[in-house]
Each structure stands twice: as C-alpha cells, then as structure tokens.
MMTF fields as JSON, N, C-alpha, C and O atoms, coordinates in Angstrom:
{
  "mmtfVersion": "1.0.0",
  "mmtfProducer": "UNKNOWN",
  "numBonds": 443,
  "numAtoms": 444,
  "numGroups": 111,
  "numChains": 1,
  "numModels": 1,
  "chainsPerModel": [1],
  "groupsPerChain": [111],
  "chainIdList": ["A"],
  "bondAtomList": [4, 2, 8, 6, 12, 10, 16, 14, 20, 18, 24, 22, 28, 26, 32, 30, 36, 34, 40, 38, 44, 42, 48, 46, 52, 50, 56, 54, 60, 58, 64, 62, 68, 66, 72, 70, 76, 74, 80, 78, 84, 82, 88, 86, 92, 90, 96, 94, 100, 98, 104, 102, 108, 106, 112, 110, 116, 114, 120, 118, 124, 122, 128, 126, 132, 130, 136, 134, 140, 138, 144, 142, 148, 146, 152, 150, 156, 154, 160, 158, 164, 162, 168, 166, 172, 170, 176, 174, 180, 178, 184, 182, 188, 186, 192, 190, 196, 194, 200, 198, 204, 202, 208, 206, 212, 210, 216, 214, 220, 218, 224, 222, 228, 226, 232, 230, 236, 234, 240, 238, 244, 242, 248, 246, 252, 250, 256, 254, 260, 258, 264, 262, 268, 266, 272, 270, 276, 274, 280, 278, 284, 282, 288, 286, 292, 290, 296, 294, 300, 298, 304, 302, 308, 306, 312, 310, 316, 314, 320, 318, 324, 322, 328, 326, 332, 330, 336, 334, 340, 338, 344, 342, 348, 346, 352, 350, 356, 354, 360, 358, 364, 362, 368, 366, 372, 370, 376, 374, 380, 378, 384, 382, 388, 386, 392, 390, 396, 394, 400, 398, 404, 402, 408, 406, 412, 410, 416, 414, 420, 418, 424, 422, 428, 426, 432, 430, 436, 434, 440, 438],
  "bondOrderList": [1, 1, 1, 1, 1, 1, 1, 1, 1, 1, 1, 1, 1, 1, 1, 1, 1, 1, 1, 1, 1, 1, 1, 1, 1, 1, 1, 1, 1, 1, 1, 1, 1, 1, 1, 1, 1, 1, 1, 1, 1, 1, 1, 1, 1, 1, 1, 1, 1, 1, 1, 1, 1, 1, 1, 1, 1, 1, 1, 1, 1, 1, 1, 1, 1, 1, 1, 1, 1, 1, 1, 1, 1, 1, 1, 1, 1, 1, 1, 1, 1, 1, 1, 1, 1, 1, 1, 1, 1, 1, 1, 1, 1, 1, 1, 1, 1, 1, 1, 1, 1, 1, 1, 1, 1, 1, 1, 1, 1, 1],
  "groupList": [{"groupName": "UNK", "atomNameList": ["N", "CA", "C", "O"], "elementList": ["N", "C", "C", "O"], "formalChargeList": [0, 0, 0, 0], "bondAtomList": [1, 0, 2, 1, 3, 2], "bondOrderList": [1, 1, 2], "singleLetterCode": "X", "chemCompType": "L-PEPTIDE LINKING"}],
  "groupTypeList": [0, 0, 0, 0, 0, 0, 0, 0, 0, 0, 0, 0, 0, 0, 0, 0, 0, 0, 0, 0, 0, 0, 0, 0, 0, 0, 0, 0, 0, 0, 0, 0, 0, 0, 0, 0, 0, 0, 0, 0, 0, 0, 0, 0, 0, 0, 0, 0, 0, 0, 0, 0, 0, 0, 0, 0, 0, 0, 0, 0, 0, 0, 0, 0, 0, 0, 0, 0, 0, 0, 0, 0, 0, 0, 0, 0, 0, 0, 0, 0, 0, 0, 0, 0, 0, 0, 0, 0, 0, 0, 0, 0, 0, 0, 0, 0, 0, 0, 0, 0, 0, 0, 0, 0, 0, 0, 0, 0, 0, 0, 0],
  "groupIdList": [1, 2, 3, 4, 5, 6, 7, 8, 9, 10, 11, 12, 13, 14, 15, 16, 17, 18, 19, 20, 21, 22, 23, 24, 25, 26, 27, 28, 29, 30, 31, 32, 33, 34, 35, 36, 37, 38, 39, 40, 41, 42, 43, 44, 45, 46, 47, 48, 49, 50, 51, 52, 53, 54, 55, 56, 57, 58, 59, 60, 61, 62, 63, 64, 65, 66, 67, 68, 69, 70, 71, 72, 73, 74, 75, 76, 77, 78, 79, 80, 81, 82, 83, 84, 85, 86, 87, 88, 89, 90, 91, 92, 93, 94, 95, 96, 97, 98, 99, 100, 101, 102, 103, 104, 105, 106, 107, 108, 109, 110, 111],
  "secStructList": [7, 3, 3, 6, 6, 3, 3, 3, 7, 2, 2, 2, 2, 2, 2, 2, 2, 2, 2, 1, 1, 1, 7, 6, 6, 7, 1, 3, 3, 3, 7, 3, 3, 3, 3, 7, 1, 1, 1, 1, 3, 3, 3, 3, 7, 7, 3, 3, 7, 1, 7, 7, 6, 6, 7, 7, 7, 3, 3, 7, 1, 1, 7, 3, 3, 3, 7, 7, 2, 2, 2, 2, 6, 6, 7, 6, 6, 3, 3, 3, 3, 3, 3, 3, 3, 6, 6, 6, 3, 3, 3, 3, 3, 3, 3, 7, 6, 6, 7, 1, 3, 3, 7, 1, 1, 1, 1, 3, 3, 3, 7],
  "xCoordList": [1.902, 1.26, 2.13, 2.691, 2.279, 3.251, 2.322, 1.996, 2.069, 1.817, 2.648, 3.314, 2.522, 4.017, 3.415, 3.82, 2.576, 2.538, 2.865, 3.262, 2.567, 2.25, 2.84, 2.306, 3.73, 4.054, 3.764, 3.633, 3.661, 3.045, 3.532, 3.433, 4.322, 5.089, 4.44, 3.451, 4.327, 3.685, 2.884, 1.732, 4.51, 4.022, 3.344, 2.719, 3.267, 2.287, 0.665, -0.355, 0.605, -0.507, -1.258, -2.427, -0.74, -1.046, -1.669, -2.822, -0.856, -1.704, -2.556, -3.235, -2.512, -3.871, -4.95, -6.16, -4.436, -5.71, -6.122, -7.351, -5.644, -5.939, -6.504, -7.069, -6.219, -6.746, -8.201, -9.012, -8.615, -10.004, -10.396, -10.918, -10.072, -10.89, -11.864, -12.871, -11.478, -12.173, -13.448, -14.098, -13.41, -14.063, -14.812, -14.149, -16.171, -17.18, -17.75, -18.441, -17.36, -18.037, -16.793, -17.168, -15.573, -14.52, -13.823, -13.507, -13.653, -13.123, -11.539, -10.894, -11.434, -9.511, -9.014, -9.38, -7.718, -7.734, -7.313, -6.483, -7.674, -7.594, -6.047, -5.826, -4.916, -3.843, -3.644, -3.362, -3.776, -3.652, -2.394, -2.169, -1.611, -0.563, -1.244, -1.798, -1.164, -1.92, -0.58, 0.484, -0.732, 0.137, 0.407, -0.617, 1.302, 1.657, 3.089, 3.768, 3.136, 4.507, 5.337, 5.211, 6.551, 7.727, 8.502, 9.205, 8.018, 8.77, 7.728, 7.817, 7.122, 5.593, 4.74, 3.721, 4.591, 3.834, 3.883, 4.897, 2.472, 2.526, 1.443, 0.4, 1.732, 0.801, -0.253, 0.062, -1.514, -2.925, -3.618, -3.621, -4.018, -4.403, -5.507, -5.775, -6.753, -8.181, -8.802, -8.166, -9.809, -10.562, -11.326, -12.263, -10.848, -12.131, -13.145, -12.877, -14.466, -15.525, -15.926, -16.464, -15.907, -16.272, -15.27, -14.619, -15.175, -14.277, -14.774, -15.904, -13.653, -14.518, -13.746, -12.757, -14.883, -14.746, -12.728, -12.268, -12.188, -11.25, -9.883, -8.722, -10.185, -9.251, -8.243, -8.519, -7.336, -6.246, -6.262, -5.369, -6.911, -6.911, -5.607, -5.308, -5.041, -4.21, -5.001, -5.456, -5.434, -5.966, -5.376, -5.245, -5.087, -4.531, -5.249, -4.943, -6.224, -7.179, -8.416, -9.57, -7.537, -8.567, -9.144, -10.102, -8.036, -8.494, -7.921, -7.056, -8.667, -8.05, -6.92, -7.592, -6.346, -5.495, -6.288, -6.711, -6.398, -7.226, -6.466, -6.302, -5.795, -5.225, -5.78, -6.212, -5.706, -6.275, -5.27, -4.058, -6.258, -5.246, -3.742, -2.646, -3.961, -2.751, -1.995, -0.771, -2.625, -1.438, -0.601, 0.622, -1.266, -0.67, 0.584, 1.475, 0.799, 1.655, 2.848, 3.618, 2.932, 3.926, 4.252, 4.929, 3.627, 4.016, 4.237, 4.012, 4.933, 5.244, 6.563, 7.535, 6.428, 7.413, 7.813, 8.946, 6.603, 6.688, 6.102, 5.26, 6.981, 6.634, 6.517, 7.218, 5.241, 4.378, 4.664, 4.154, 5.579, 6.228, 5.666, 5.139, 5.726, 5.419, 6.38, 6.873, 6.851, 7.978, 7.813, 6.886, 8.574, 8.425, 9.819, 10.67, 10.236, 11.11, 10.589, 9.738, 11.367, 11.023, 11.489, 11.101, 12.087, 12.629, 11.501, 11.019, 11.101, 10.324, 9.06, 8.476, 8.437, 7.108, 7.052, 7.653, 6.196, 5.958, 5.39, 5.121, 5.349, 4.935, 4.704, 5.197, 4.047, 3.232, 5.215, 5.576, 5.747, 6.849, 6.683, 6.576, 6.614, 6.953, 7.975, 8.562, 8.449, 9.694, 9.218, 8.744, 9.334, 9.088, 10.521, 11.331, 10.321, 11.693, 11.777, 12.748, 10.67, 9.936, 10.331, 10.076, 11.028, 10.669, 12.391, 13.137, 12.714, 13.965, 14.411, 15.487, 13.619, 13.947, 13.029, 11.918, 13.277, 12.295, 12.618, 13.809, 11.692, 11.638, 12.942, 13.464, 13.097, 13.704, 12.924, 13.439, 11.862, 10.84, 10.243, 9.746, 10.515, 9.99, 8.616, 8.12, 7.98, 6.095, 6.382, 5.506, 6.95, 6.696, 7.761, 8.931, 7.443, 8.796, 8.294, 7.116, 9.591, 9.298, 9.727, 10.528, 8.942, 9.518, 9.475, 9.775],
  "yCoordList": [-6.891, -5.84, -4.596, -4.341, -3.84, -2.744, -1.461, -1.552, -0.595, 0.704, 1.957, 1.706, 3.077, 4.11, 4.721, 5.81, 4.09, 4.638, 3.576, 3.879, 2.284, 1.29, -0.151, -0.442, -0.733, -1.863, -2.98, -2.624, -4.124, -5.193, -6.357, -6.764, -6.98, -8.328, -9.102, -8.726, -10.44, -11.635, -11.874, -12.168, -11.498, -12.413, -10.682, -10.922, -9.818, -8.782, -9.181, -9.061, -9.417, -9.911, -10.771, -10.691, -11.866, -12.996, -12.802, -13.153, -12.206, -11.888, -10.906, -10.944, -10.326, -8.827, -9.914, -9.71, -11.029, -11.744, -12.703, -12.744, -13.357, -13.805, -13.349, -14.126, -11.753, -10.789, -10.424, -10.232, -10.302, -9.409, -10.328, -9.84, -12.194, -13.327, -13.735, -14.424, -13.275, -12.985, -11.589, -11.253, -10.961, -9.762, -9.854, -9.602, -10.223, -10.6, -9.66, -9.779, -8.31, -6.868, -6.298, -5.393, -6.572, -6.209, -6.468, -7.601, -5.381, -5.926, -5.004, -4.536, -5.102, -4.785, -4.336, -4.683, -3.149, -2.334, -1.149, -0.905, -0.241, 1.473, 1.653, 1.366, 2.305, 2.446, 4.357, 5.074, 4.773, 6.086, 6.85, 6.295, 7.977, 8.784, 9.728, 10.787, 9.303, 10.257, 10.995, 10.594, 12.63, 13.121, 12.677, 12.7, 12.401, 12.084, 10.999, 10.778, 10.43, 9.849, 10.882, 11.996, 10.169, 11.208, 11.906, 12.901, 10.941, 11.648, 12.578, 13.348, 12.076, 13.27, 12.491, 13.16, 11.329, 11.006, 9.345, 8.769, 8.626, 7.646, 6.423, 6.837, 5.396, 4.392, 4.268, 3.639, 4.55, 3.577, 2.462, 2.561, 1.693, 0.415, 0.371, 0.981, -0.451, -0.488, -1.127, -1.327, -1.46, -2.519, -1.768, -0.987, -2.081, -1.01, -1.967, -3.151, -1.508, -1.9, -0.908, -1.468, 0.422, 1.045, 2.302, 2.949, 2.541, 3.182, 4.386, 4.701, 5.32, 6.422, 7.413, 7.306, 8.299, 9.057, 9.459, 9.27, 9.978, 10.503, 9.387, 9.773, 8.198, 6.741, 6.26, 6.06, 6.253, 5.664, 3.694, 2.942, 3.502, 1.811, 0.738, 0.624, 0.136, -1.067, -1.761, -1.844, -2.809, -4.005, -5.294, -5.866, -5.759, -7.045, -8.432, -9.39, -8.59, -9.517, -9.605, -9.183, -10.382, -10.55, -9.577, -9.516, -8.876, -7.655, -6.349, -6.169, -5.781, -3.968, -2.771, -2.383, -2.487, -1.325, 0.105, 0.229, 0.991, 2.008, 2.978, 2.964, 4.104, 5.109, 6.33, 6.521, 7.553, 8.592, 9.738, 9.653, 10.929, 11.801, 12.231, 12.49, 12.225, 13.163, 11.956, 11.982, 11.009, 9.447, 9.475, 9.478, 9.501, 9.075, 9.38, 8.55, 11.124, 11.809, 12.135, 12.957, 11.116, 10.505, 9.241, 8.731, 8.436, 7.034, 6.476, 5.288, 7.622, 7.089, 6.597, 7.206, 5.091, 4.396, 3.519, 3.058, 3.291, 2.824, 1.153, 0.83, 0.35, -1.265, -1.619, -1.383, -2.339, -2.792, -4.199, -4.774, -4.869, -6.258, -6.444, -5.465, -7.612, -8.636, -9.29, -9.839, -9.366, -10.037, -10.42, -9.909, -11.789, -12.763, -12.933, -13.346, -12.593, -13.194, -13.826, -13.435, -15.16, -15.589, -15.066, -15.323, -14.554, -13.941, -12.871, -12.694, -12.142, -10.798, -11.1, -10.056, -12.263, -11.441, -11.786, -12.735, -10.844, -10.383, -8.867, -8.208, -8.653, -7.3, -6.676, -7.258, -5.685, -5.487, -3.89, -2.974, -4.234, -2.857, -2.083, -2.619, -0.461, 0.37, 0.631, 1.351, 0.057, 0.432, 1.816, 1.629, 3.144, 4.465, 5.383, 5.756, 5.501, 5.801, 7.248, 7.745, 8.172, 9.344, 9.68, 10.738, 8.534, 8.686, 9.512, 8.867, 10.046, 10.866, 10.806, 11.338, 10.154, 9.486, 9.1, 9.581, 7.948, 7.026, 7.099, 6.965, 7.303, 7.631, 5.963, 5.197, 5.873, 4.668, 3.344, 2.227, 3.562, 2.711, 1.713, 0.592, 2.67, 2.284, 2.723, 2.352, 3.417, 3.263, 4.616, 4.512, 5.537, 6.661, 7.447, 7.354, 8.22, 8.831, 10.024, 10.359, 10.794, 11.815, 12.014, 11.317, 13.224, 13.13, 14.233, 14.984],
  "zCoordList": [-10.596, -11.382, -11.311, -10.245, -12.315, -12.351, -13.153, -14.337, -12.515, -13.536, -12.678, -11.674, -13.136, -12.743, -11.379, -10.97, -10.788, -9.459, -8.149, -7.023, -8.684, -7.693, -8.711, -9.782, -8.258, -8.244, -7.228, -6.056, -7.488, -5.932, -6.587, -7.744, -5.116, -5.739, -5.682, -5.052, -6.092, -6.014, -4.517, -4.199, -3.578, -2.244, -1.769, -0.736, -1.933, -1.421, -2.261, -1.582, -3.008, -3.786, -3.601, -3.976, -2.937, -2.239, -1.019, -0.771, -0.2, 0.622, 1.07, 2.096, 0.534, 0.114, -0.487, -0.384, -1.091, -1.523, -0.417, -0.365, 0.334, 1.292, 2.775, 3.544, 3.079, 3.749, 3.468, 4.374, 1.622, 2.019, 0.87, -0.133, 1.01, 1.35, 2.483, 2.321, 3.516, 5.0, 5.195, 6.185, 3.602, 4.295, 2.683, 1.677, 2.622, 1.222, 0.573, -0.439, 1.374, 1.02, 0.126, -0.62, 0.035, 0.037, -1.525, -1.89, -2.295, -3.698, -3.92, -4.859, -2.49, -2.25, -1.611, -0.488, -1.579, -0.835, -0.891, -1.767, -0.138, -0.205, 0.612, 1.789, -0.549, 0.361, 0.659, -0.302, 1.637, 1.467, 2.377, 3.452, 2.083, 2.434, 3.648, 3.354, 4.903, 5.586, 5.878, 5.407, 7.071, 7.378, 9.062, 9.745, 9.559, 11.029, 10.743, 9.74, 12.306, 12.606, 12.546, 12.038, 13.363, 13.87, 12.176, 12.005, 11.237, 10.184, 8.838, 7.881, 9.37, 8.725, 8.11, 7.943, 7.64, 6.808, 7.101, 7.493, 6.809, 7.043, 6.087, 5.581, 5.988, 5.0, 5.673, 6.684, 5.692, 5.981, 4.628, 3.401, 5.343, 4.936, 5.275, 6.31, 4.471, 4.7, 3.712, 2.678, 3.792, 3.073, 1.651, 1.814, 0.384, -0.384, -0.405, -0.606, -0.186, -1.014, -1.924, -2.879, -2.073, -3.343, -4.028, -3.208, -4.992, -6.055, -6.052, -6.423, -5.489, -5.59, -7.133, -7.858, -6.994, -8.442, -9.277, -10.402, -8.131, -8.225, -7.985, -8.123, -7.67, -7.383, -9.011, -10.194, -8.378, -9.114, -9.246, -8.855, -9.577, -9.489, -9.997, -11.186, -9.107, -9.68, -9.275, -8.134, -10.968, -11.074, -10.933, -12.015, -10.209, -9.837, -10.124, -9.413, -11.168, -11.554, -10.584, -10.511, -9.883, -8.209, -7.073, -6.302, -7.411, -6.218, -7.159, -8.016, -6.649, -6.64, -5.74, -4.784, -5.721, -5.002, -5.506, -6.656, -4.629, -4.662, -4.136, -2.916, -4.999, -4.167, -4.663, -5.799, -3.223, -3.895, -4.572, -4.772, -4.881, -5.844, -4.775, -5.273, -3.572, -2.805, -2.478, -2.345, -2.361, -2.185, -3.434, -3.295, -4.958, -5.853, -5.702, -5.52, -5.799, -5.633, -5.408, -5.904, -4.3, -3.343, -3.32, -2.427, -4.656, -4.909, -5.834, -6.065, -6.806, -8.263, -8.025, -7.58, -8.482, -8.403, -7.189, -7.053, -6.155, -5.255, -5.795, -6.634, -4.885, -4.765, -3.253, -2.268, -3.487, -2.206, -2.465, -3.426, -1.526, -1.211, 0.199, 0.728, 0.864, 1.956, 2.015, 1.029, 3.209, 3.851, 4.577, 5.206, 5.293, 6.186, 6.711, 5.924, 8.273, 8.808, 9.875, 10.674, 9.791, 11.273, 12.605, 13.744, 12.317, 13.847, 14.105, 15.224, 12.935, 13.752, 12.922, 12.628, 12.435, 11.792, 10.322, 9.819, 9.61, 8.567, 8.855, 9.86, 7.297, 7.487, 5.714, 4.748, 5.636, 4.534, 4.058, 4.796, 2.915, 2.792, 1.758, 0.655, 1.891, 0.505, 0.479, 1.287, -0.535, -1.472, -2.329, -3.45, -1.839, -2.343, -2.307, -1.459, -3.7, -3.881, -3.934, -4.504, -3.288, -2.886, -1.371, -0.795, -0.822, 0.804, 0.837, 0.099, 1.127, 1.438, 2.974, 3.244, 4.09, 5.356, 5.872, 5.651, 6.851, 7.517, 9.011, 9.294, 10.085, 11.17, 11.83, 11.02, 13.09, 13.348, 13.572, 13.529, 13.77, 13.818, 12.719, 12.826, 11.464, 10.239, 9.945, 8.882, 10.698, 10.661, 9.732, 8.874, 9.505, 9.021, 8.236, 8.608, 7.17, 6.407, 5.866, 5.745, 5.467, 4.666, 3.121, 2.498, 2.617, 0.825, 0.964, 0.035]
}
C-alpha cells in the first residue's frame, strides 16, 4: 500500500496481519513519533482498535495503519518493511527519508 505518508511492503503487511490476528478487538495498528532515545525521537507501535477523529489512515484491505497529526509530519515518504535475518532476528524497519541521523543502536533518530 502506498499513499505520501506511509508506504508498507508486502512482508511488513503480512505480518502486521498476522500480529493483530491474535488480538479480535484489534482492526490494526497505531504507529506514532514519540519524543526520546539518544537521538530524539522514536517509533511506538500498538494495537488500534478505534479511529480517532484527527487519524491519518493507511488502508491495507485487512487491517488499518493509524497515524496521528504530529507523526504524519515526520513520515512523508516513509516505508515500513519487515526483515528477517537469521543471524539476528527480524524486526519491524522505517525507511524515513525525514530521519537526518540514527542513534547507534537503531531504536531512535532525528529529523
């Protein structure tokens, strides 16, 4: 799904659908820009069950992405991919082409 704030690849899609398959209250998820981490700013993740007034929605058929007005902001043009290595994991990635540096850790960046 692509609109000018939020892009999501197949395999991020997949499993956002397979995540809040486990949760029946749940029609997606809420991604929001909080402020913290060593580089100022950071992704939270959470379950939506309801749409609130002021929400930016990517419709993904099955599920929803829910961001608010001060997330948007900071995510035009961002792609939300899922990756899998075997050596370390998986892990949920923004590709935000807003972020101007990322702490060493990866958990946090700035724009």
């Amino acid at each position: 799904m692509n609109d000018k704030h939020l892009t999501v690849t197949e395999a991020a899609k997949n499993k956002l659908k397979e995540l809040i398959s486990n949760r029946p209250d749940a029609i997606g998820v809420r991604v929001e820009i909080l402020s913290g981490g060593c580089s100022g700013f950071k992704y939270k993740f959470d379950y939506l069950t309801k749409i609130e007034e002021n929400d930016l929605v990517t419709d993904l058929g099955d599920i929803k992405i829910a961001l608010d007005d001060y997330s948007c902001t900071k995510m035009v043009g961002t792609e939300l991919d899922y990756v899998t290595d075997d050596n370390f994991g998986s892990k949920f990635v923004f590709n935000n082409p807003n972020s101007t540096a990322q702490c060493g850790c990866g958990k946090s960046f700035s724009v």
